[in-house]
C-alpha positions in Angstrom: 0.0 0.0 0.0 1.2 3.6 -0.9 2.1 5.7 1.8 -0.1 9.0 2.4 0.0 11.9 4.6 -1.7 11.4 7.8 -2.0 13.3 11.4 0.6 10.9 13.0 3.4 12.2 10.6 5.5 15.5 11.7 5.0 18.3 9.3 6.0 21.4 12.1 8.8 22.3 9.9 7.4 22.2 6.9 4.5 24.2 7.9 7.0 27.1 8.8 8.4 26.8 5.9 4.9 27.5 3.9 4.6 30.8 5.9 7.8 32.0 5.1 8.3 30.0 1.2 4.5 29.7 -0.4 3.7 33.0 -1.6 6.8 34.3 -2.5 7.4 30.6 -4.8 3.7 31.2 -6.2 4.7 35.0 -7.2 7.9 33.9 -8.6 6.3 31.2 -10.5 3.5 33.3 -11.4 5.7 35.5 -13.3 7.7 33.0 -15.1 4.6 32.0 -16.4 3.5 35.2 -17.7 7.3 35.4 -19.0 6.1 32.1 -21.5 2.5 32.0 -21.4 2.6 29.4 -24.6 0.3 26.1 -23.7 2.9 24.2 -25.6 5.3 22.4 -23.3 7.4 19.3 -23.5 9.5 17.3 -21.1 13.1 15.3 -22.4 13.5 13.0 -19.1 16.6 11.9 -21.1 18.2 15.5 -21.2 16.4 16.8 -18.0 15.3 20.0 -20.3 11.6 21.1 -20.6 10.6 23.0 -23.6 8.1 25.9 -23.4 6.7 27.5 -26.6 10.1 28.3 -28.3 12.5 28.1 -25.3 14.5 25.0 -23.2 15.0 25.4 -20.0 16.9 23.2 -17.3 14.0 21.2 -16.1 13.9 19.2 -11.8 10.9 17.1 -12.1 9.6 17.3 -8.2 6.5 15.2 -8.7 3.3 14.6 -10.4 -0.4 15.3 -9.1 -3.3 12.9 -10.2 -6.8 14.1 -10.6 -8.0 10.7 -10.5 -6.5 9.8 -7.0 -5.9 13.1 -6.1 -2.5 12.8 -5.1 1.2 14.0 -5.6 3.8 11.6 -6.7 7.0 12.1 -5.7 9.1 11.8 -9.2 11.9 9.6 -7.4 9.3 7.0 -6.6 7.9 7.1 -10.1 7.9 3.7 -11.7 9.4 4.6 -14.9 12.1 6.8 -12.8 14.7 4.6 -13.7 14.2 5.3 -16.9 15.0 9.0 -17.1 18.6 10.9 -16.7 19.3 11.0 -13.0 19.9 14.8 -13.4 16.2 15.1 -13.7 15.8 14.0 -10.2 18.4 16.1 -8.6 16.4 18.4 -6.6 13.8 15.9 -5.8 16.1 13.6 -4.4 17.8 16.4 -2.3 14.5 17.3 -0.8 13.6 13.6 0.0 16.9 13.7 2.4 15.2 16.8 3.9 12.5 14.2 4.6 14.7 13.1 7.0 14.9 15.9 9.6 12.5 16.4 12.1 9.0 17.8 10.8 9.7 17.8 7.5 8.4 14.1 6.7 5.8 15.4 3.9 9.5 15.1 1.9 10.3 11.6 2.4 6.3 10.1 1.5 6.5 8.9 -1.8 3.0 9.3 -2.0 0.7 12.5 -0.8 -3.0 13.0 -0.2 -3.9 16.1 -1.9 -6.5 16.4 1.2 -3.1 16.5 3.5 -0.9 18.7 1.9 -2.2 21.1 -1.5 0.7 19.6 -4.5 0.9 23.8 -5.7 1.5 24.9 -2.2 4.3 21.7 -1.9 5.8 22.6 -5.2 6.4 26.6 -4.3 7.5 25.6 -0.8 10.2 23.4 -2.6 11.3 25.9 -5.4 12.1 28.2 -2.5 14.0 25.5 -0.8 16.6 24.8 -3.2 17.3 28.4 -4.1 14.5 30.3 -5.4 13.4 28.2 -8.5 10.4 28.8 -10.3 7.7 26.2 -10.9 6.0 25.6 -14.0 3.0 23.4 -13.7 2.2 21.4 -16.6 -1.2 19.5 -17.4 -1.6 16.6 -19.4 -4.2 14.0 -19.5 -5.4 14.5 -15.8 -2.3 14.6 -14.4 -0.3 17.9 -13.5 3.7 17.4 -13.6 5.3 19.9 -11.1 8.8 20.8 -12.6 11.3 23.6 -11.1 13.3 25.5 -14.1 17.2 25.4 -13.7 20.1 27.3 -15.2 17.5 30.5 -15.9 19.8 33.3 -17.0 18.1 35.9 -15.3 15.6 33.9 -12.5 12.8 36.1 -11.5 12.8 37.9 -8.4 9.3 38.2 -6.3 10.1 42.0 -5.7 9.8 42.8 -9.4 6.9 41.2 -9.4 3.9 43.7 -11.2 2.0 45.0 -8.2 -1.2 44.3 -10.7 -0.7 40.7 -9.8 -0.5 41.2 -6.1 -4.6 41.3 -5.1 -4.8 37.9 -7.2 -1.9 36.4 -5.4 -3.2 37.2 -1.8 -7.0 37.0 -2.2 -6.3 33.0 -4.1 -4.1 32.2 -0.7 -6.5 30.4 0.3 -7.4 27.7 -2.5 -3.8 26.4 -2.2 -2.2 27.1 1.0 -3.2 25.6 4.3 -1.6 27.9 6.9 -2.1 31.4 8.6 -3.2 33.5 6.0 -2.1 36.8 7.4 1.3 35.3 9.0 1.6 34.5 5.1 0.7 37.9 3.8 2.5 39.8 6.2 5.7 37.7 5.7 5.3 38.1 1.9 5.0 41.6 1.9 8.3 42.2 3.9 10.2 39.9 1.7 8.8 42.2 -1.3 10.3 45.1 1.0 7.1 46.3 1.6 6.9 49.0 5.2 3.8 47.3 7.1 1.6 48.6 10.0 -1.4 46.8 10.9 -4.6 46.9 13.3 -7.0 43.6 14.1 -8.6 44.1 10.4 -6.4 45.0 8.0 -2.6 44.8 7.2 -0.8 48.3 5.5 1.8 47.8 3.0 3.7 50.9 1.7 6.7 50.8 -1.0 7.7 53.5 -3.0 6.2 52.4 -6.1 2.7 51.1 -4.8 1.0 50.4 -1.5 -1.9 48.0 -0.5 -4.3 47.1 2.4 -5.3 43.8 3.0 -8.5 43.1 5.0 -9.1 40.0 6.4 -12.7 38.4 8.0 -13.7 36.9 10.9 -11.8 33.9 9.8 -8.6 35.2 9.4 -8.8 35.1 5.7 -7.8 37.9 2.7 -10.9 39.2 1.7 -10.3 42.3 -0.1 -6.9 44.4 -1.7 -7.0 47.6 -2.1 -4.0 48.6 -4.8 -2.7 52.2 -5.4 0.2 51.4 -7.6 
């Protein structure tokens, strides 16, 4: 039987880490893909490249997520693994020793509930682990491949990101990440080296090209941005 994520394993760790990695990997992510927003995408397993529209990049298969089991597959426990270059499991692999620290076993399951642990929110976290690498997601016959892009000349950095994508980023939070939604946001918007100030509704961010307020309901969740950029 395949092993899935359940309450009795540790994920303390890793559940810091999505407060301080998840938005910033989905805004770096987010603008790679507006960088190459062709639907046209190929993976060579053989050459560990992935080819988007008219361009190759250096491609880390982390895992694939199935629609018909809902769950992510770690690509090192893939059964046609041994069939692909090793270099396209570098980073995978490197994370699956992660696995072994304390609170970080969500890295060493082969197989994860979707239910457990959110496969975008995993994939981000990850990109942001092994230095800052964006995440293309790419669909295919009910089954979305997670793959982090290597050797990018010029990697995109979350504090260039267009403050037009910023209300989308933090009002969506919620759909893929399962942690404290204004810990996130706030944490976010220092990394972007964004000023804050905050009272028990909202959350001020001030920058010299833009600002934004966050307000947040009863929950604790974004409910509306307010952009003056």
């Amino acid at each position: 039987m395949c092993a899935t994520v359940t309450d009795n394993l540790d994920l303390s760790e890793y559940d810091r880490d999505v407060v301080e990695h998840a938005l910033v990997g989905r805004a770096r992510s987010r603008m790679f893909r507006a960088l190459h927003r062709s639907a046209a995408w190929s993976i060579a397993f053989d050459r560990a490249q992935i080819e988007i529209g008219n361009r190759t990049f250096g491609a880390q298969l982390l895992g694939t997520h199935s629609q018909t089991s809902d769950t992510f597959l770690w690509s090192w426990a893939n059964p046609g693994a041994d069939q692909w270059s090793p270099d396209v499991l570098d980073v995978a692999r490197e994370l699956r020793a992660r696995g072994e620290r304390p609170g970080n076993a969500v890295f060493r399951e082969r197989k994860i509930a979707a239910r457990w642990v959110n496969p975008y929110e995993l994939a981000w976290v990850a990109g942001e682990l092994v230095g800052g690498l964006p995440i293309f997601a790419g669909e295919h016959d009910g089954t979305t491949a997670f793959v982090a892009i290597a050797g990018i000349d010029d990697p995109p950095d979350p504090e260039l990101i267009d403050p037009a994508y910023l209300p989308g980023v933090i009002l969506e939070l919620h759909l893929y990440i399962a942690a404290d939604p204004r810990m996130c946001v706030r944490i976010f918007a220092e990394r972007l080296g964004f000023e804050l100030g905050e009272d028990e509704h909202a959350l001020y961010a001030r920058r010299a090209d833009c600002t934004f307020v966050a307000t947040f309901d009863g929950q604790g969740r974004p409910q509306r941005v307010e952009l003056n950029a």
